[in-house]
C-alpha distance (Angstrom), angle and dihedral (degrees) to the residues before:
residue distance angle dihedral
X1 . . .
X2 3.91 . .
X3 3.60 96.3 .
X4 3.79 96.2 -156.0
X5 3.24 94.4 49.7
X6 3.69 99.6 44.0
X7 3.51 95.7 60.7
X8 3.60 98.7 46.5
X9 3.29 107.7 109.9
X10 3.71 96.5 -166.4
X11 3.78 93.9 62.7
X12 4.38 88.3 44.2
X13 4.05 84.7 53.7
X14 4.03 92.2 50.5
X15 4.19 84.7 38.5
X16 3.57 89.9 53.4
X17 3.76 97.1 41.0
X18 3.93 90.1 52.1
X19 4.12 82.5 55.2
X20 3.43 90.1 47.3
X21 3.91 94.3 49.5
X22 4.27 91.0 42.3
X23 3.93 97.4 63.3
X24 3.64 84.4 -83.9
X25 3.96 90.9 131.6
X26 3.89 94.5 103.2
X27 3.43 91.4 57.4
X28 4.27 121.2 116.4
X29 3.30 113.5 -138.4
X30 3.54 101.5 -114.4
X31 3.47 82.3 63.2
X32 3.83 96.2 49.1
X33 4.01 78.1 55.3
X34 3.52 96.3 59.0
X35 3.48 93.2 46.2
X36 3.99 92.9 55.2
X37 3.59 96.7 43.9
X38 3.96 93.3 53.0
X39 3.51 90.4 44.1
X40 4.09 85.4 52.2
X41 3.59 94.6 42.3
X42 3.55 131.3 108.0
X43 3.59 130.0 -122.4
X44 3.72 94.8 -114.9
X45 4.05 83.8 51.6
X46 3.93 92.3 49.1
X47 3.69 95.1 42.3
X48 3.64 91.9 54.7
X49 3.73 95.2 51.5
X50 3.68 88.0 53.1
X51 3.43 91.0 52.9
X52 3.66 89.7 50.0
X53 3.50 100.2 51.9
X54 3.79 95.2 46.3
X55 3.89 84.7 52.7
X56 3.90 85.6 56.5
X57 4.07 85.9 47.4
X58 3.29 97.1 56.0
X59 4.11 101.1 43.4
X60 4.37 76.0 54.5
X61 3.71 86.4 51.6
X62 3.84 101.1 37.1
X63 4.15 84.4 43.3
X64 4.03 93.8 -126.4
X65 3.81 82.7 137.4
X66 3.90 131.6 96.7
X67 3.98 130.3 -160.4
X68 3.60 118.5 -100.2
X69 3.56 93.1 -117.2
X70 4.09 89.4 64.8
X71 3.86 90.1 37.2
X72 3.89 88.8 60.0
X73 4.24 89.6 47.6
X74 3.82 95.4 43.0
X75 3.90 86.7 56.1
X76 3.86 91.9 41.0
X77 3.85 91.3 56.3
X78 3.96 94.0 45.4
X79 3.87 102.3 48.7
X80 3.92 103.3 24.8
X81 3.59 108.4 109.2
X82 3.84 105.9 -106.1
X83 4.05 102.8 -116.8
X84 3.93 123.2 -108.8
X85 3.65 126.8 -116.0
């Protein structure tokens, strides 16, 4: 991300009131977030989140994934203190 840029609050106040005037009303402001810091990242930054979400794709695809549910019980088991006698 452009750091100069990114912290000027000047040019996020005329970003956000172009949102603002574009429908972007309904908007939360995490996603107003989002939308400045892809719009102030670089390419290297945006290619590399692409390539980390189609990482994540393909473990879905390739089924090297689990459900949260047996995420939470797999970490239960291996750092819950094992009870005493």
């Amino acid at each position: 991300m452009t750091a100069d840029r990114a912290n000027d609050l000047r040019a996020f106040c005329e970003f956000a009131n172009r949102q603002l005037a574009n429908g972007g009303a309904a908007l939360t402001l995490d996603e107003a977030l989002d939308r400045w810091d892809l719009e102030n990242s670089s390419e290297a930054e945006r290619g590399a989140t692409m390539r980390a979400i189609q990482r994540g794709l393909d473990d879905v695809r390739e089924g090297r994934t689990v459900d949260a549910f047996e995420f939470v019980e797999r970490m239960r088991q291996k750092f819950q203190p094992a009870e005493k006698p």
